[in-house]
C-alpha positions as CSV (number, residue, x, y, z in Angstrom):
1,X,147.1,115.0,60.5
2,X,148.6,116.2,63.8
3,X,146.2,119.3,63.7
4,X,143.6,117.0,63.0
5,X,144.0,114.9,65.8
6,X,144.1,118.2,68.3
7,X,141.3,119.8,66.3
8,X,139.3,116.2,67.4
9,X,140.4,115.8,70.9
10,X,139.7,120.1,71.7
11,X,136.3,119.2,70.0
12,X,135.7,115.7,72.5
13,X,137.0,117.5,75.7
14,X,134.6,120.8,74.9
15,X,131.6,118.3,74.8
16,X,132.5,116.8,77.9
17,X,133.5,119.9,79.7
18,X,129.7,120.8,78.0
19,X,128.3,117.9,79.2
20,X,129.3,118.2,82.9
21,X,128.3,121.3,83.0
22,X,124.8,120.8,81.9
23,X,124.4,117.8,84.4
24,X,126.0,119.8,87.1
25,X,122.9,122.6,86.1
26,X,120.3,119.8,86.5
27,X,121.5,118.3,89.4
28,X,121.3,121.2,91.2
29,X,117.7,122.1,91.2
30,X,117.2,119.0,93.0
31,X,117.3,119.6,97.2
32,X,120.2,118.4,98.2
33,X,118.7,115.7,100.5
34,X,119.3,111.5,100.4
35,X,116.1,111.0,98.4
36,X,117.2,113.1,95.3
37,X,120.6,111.8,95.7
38,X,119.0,108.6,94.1
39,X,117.7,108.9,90.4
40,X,115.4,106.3,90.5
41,X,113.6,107.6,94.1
42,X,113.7,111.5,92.3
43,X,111.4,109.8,89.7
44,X,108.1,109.9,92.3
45,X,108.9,113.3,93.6
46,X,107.9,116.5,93.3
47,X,111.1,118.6,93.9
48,X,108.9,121.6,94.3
49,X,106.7,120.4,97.2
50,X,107.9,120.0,100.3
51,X,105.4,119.3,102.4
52,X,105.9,119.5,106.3
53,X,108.9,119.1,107.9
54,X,111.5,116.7,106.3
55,X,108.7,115.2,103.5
56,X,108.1,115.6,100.0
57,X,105.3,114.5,97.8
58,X,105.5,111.2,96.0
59,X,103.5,110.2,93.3
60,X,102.3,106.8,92.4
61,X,103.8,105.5,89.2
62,X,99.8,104.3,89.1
63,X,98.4,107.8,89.3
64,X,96.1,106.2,92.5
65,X,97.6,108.1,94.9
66,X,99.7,110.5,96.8
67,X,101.3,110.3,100.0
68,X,103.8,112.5,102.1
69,X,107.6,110.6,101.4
70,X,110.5,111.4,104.2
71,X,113.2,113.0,102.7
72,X,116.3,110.9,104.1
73,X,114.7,107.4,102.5
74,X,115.7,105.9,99.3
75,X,113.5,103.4,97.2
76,X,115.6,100.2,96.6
77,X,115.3,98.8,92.8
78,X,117.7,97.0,92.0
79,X,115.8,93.4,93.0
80,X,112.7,92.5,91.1
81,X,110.7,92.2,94.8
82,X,112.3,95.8,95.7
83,X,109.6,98.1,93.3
84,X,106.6,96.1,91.3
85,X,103.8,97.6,89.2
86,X,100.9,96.8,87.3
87,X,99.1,99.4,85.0
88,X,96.7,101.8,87.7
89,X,95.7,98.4,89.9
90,X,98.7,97.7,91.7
91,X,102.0,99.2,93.3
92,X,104.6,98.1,96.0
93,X,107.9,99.4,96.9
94,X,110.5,99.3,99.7
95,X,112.7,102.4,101.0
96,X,115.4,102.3,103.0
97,X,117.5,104.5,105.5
98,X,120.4,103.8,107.3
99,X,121.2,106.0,110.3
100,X,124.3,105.9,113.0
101,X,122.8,105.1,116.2
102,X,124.6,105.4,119.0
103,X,127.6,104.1,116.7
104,X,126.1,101.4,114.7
105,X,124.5,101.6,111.7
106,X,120.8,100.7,112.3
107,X,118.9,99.5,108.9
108,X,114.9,101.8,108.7
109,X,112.6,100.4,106.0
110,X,109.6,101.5,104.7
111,X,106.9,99.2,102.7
112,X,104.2,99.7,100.7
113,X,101.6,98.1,99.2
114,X,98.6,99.8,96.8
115,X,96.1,97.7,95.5
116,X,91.8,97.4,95.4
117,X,89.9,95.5,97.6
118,X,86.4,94.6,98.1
119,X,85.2,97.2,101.3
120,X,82.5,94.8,102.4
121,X,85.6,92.5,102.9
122,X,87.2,95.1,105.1
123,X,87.2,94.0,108.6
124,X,87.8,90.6,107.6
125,X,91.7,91.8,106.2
126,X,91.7,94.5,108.6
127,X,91.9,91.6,111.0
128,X,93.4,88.8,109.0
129,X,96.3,91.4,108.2
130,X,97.3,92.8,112.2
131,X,96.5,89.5,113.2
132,X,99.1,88.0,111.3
133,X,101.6,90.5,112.7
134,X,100.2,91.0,116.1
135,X,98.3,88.4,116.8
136,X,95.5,91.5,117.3
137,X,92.3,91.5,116.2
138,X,91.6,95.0,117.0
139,X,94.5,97.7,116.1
140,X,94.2,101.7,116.8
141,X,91.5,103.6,114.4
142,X,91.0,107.0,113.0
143,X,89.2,108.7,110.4
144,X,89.2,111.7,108.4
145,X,86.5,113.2,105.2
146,X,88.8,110.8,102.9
147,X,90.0,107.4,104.8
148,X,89.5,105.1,107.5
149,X,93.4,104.7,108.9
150,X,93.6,101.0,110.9
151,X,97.5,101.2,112.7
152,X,99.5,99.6,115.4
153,X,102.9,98.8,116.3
154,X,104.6,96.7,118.5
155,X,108.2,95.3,119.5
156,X,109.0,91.9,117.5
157,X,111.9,90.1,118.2
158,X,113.0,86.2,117.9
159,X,113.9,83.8,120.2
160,X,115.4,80.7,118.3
161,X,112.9,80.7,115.5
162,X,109.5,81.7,117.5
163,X,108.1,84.9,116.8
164,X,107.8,87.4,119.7
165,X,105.3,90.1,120.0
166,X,105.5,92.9,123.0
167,X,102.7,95.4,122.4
168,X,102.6,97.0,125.4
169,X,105.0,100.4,125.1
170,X,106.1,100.2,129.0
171,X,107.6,97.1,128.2
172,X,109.4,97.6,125.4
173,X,110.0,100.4,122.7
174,X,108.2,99.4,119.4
175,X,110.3,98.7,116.0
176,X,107.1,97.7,114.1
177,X,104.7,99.4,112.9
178,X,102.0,98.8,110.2
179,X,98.9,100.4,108.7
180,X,96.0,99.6,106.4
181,X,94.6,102.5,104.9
182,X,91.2,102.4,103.1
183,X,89.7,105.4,101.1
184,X,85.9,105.9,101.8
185,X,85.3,106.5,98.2
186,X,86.7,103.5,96.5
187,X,87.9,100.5,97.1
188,X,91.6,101.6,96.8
189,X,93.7,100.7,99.9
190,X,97.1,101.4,100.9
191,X,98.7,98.8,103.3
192,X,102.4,100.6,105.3
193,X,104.7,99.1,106.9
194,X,107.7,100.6,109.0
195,X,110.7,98.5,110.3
196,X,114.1,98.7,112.1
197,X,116.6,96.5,112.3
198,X,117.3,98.0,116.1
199,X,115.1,99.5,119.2
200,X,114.7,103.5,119.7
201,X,115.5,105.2,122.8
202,X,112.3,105.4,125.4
203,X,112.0,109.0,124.2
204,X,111.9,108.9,120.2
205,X,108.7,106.8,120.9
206,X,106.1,109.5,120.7
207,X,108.8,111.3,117.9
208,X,108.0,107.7,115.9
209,X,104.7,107.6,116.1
210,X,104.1,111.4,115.2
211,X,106.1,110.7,112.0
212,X,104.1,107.8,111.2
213,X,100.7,109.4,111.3
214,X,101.4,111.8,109.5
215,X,102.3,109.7,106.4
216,X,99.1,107.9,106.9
217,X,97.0,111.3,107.3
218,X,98.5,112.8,104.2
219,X,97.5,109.1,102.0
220,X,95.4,110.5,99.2
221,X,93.8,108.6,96.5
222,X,92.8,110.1,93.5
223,X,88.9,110.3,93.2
224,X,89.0,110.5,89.3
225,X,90.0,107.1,88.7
């Protein structure tokens, strides 16, 4: 009986010992970055595309679209509101990054929004939408072969429960910053949001905005749905 129960045990601590190494194998083709530290963000990524500096693919869970993903955010799931999805018609998700700043921990988060709209609607919720946030009717504008890209940003802060809105850079360092992206195609649009809970220094501005634009430029629907 003895050898039995040794036989058992050498046969239990061999699988795990199996085991571990096997997971310790996977887990190491993944880039050792925050975004494949989490399971459930490693789902939309393309380990073997890095694209740029600091990005890697992601893949709607839709199959509507691509877009570049920064390699130090996570996508939060664990609240029903944190990921949603219906069929190919809709998607939204929030990611989140928390950096030391000058030694406090200042809360980045990235939302995301992918549904269809009608495009003879467009500048009606091209409007509607920044003047919601903005109060501007007008936001920035460019264009490439595949999208039209509306963005803006601003500083927004409150005082009591009013919302304040400085859009003017000189005066104040934007922590907003918000998108609509439209392809020309279709009537697939992408609405992206970035927020921290804190203010850059006056010279990670143009660093911001670089890194925002180039998620937006690198938004790509696909044309065969």
């Amino acid at each position: 009986m003895k050898k039995c129960t040794k036989a058992i045990i050498a046969v239990i601590v061999g699988a795990a010992i199996l085991i571990g190494a096997i997971w310790l194998i996977n887990e190491s083709r993944y880039p050792n970055v925050p975004a494949f530290d989490d399971h459930f963000t490693r789902k939309f990524l393309n380990k073997d595309k890095k694209i740029g500096d600091g990005f890697y693919e992601f893949k709607s869970k839709t199959g509507q679209y691509t877009m570049w993903f920064p390699e130090e955010y996570q996508v939060l799931h664990e609240n029903r509101e944190d990921y949603a999805v219906n069929n190919d018609s809709y998607e939204s998700w929030w990611a989140v990054y928390n950096e030391e700043v000058e030694g406090k921990t200042q809360e980045n988060y990235i939302k995301t929004e992918f549904l269809t709209s009608n495009p003879a609607d467009e500048s009606i919720h091209v409007e509607a939408l920044f003047k919601r946030r903005f109060g501007l009717s007008i936001p920035n504008k460019i264009e490439n072969s595949q999208t039209r890209i509306y963005y803006q940003s601003a500083y927004i802060y409150f005082k009591g429960t009013e919302k304040r809105v400085i859009v003017d850079k000189k005066k104040h360092i934007p922590n907003t910053y918000l998108a609509y992206v439209a392809d020309k195609h279709s009537n697939k649009i992408v609405q992206i949001s970035f927020d921290s809970s804190d203010k850059y220094k006056s010279g990670d501005e143009d660093k911001r905005q670089e890194w925002f634009l180039k998620m937006l430029k690198n938004i790509h629907f696909d044309e065969g749905k």
